[in-house]
Each structure stands twice: as structure tokens, then as C-alpha cells.
N, CA and C of each residue as an Amber inpcrd file, in Angstrom:
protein
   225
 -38.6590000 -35.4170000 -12.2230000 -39.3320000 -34.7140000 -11.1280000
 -39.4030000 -35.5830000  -9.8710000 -39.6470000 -35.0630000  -8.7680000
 -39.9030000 -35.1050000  -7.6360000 -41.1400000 -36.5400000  -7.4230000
 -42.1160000 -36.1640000  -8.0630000 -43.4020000 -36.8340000  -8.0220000
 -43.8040000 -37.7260000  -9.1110000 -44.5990000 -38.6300000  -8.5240000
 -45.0370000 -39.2650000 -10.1160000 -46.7440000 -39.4550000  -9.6710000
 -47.2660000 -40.1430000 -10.5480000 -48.5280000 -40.2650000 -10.8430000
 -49.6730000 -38.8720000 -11.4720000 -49.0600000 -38.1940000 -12.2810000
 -49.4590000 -36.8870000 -12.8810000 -51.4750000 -36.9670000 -13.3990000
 -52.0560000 -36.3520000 -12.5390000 -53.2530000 -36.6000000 -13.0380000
 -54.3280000 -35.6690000 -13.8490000 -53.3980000 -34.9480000 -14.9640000
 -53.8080000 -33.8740000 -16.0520000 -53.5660000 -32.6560000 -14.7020000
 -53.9940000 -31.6360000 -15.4750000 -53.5440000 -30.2490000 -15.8960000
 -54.5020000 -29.2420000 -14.6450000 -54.7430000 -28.0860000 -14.4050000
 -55.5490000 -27.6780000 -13.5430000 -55.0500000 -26.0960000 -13.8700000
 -56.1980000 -25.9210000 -14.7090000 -56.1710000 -24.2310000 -14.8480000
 -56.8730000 -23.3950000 -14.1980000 -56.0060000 -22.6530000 -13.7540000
 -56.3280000 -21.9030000 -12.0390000 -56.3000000 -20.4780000 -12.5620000
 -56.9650000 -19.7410000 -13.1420000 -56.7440000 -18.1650000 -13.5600000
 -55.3790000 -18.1730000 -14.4690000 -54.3240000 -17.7900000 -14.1020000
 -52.9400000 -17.6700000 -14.9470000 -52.0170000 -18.8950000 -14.8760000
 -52.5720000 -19.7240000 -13.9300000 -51.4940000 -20.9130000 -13.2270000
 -52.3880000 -22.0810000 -14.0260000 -51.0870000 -23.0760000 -14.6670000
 -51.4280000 -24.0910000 -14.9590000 -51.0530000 -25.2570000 -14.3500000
 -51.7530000 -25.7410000 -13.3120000 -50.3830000 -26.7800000 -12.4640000
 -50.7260000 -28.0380000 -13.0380000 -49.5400000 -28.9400000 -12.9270000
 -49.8020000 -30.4270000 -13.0290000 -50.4100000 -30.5330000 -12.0040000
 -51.7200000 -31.8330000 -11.5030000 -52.0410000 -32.5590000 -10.6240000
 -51.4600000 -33.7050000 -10.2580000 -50.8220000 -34.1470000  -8.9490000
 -50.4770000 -35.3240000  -8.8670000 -50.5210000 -35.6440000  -7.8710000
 -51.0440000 -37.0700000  -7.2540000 -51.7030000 -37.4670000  -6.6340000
 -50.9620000 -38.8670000  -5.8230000 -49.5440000 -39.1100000  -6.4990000
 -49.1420000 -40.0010000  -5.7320000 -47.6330000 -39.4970000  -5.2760000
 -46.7110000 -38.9490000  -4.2880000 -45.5650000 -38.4200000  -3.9000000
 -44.5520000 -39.6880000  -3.7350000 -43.4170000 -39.3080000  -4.0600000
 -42.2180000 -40.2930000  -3.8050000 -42.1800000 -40.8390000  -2.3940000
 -41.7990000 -41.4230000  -1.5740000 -41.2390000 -41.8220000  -0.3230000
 -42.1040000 -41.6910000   0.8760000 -42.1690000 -41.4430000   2.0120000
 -43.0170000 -41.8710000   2.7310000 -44.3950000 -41.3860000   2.9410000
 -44.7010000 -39.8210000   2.3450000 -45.7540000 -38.9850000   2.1790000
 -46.5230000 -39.3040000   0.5890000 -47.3310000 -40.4410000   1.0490000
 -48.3810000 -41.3290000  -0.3770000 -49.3270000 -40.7910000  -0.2270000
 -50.0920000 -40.0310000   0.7160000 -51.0290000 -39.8440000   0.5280000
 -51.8540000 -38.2300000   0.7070000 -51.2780000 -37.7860000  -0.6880000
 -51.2360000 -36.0670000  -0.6220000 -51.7590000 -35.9310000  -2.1040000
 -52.5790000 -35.0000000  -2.5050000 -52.2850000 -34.0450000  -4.1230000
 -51.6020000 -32.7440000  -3.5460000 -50.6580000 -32.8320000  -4.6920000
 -49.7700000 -31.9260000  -4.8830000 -50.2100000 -31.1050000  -6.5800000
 -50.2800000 -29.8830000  -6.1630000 -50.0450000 -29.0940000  -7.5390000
 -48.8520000 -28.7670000  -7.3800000 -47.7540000 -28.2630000  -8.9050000
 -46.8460000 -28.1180000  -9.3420000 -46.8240000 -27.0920000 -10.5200000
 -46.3860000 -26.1960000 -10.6130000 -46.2990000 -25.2280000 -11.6630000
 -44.5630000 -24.8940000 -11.5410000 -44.5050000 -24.0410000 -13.3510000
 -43.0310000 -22.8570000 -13.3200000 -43.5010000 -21.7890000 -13.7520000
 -42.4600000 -20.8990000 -13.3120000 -42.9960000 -19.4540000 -13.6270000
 -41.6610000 -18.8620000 -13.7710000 -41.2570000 -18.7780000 -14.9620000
 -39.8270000 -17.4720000 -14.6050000 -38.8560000 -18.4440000 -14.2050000
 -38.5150000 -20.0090000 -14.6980000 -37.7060000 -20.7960000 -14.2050000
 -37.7440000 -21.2760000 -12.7450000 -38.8790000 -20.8610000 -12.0180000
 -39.0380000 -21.3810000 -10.8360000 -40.2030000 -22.3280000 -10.7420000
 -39.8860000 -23.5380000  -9.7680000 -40.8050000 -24.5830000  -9.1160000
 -41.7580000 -24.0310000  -8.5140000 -42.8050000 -23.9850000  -8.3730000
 -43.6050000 -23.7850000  -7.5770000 -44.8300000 -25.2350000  -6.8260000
 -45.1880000 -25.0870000  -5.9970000 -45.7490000 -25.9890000  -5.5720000
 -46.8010000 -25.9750000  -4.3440000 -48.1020000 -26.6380000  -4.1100000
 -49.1950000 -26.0560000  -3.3080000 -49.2410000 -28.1630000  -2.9330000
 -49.8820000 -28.3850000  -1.4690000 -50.2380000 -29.7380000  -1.5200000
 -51.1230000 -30.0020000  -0.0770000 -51.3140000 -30.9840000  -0.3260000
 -52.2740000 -31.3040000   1.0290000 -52.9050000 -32.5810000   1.2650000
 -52.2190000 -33.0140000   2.3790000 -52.6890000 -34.2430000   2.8070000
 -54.3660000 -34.9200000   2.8210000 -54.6700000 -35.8380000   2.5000000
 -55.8400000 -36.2350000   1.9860000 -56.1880000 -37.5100000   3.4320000
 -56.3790000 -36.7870000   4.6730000 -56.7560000 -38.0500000   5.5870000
 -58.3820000 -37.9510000   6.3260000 -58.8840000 -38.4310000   6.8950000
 -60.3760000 -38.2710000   7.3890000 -59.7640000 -37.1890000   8.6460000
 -61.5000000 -36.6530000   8.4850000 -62.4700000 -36.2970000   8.0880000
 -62.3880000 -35.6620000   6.1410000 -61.1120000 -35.4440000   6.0320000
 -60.8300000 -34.2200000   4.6290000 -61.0660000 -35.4970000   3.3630000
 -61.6450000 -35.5430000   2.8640000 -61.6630000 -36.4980000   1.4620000
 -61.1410000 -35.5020000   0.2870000 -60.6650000 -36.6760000  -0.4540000
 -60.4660000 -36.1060000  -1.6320000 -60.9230000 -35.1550000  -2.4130000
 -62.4120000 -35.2210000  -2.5710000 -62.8460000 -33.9940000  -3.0510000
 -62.7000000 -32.6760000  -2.7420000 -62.4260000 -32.9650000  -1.2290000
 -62.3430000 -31.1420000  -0.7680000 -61.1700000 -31.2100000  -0.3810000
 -60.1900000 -31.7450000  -0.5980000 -58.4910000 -31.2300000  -0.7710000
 -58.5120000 -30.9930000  -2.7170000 -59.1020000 -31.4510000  -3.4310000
 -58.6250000 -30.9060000  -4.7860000 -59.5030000 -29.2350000  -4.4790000
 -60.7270000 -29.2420000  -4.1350000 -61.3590000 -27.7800000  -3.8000000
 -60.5000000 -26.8950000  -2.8470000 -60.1020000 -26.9800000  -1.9390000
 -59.1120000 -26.6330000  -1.1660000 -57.4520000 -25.9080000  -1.5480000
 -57.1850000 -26.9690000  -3.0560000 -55.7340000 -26.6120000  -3.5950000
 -55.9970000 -25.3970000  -4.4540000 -57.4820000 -25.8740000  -4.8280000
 -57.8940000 -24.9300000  -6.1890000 -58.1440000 -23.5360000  -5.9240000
 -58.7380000 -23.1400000  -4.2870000 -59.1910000 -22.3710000  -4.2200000
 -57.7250000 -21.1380000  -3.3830000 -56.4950000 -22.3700000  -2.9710000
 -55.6250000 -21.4780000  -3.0100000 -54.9820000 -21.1020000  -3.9300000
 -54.6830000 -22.0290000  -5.3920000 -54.0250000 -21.2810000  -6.0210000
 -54.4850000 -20.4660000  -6.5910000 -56.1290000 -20.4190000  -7.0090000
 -56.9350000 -18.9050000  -7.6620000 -56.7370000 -17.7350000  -6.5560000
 -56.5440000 -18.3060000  -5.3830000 -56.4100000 -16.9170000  -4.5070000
 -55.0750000 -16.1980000  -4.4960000 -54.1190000 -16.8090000  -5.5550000
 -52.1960000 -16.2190000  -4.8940000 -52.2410000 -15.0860000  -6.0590000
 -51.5600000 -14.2560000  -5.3190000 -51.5760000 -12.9720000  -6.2230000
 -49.8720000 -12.7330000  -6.3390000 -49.6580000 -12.1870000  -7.3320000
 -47.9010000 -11.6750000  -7.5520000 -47.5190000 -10.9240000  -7.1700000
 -46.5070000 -10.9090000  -6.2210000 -45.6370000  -9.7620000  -5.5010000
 -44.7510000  -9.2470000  -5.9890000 -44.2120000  -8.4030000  -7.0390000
 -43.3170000  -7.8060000  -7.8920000 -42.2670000  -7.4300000  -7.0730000
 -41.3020000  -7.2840000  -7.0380000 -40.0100000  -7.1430000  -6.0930000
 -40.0060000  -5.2300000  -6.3700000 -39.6510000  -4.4600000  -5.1430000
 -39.5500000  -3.3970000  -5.5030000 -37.6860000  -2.9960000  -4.6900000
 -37.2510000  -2.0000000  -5.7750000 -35.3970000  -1.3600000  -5.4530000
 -35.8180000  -0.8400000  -3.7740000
């Protein structure tokens, strides 16, 4: 993967994302959630700088991914 430093699991209604908290290359200082669904990546993240602390970027990720709803493709 993309990311390393995986910091357990985050069950969000139907979504289970990895947490991770440290990104490859020049963007160190972000949590990133990560999920698949149907063979696809999915991914939500957000920079962690002042005024925003940590606590309210993990509240922040959490409260978008409980908010994403599924768009079914229609013919």
C-alpha cells in the first residue's frame, strides 16, 4: 500500500477503514482512512495542522464517512 503506520480499524456504519496516521513522502502529517468495496480503493484524509488537532480531524473523518451514502448507477 500507499501508506504505512496503520493505527487499527474504524467502524463507521457499513465501512470498515484502516486508520493511518503516517503517509509516504512529503504529506507526514495527515490521518488517512482507507477502505474496499467491490474491488475498489477508497479513501477519506485530512491534514492535522493548528488550530485543527488531532482529535477533531479523527471526529471530522468519522463523521464523513458515517455521512457517505451509495449511489447505485442507473441504465
Amino acid at each position: 500500500p500507499c501508506f504505512s503506520d496503520p493505527h487499527g480499524k474504524r467502524h463507521l456504519g457499513p465501512i470498515t477503514a484502516t486508520m493511518y496516521t503516517v503517509n509516504r513522502g512529503v504529506d507526514q502529517w495527515h490521518i488517512l482512512y482507507a477502505w474496499r468495496d467491490r474491488g475498489s480503493l477508497y479513501a477519506v484524509s485530512q491534514h492535522v495542522i493548528k488550530p485543527v488537532t488531532y482529535t477533531k480531524v479523527v471526529n471530522n473523518l468519522d463523521r464523513m464517512v458515517r455521512g457517505l451514502v451509495q449511489v447505485k448507477p442507473t441504465n
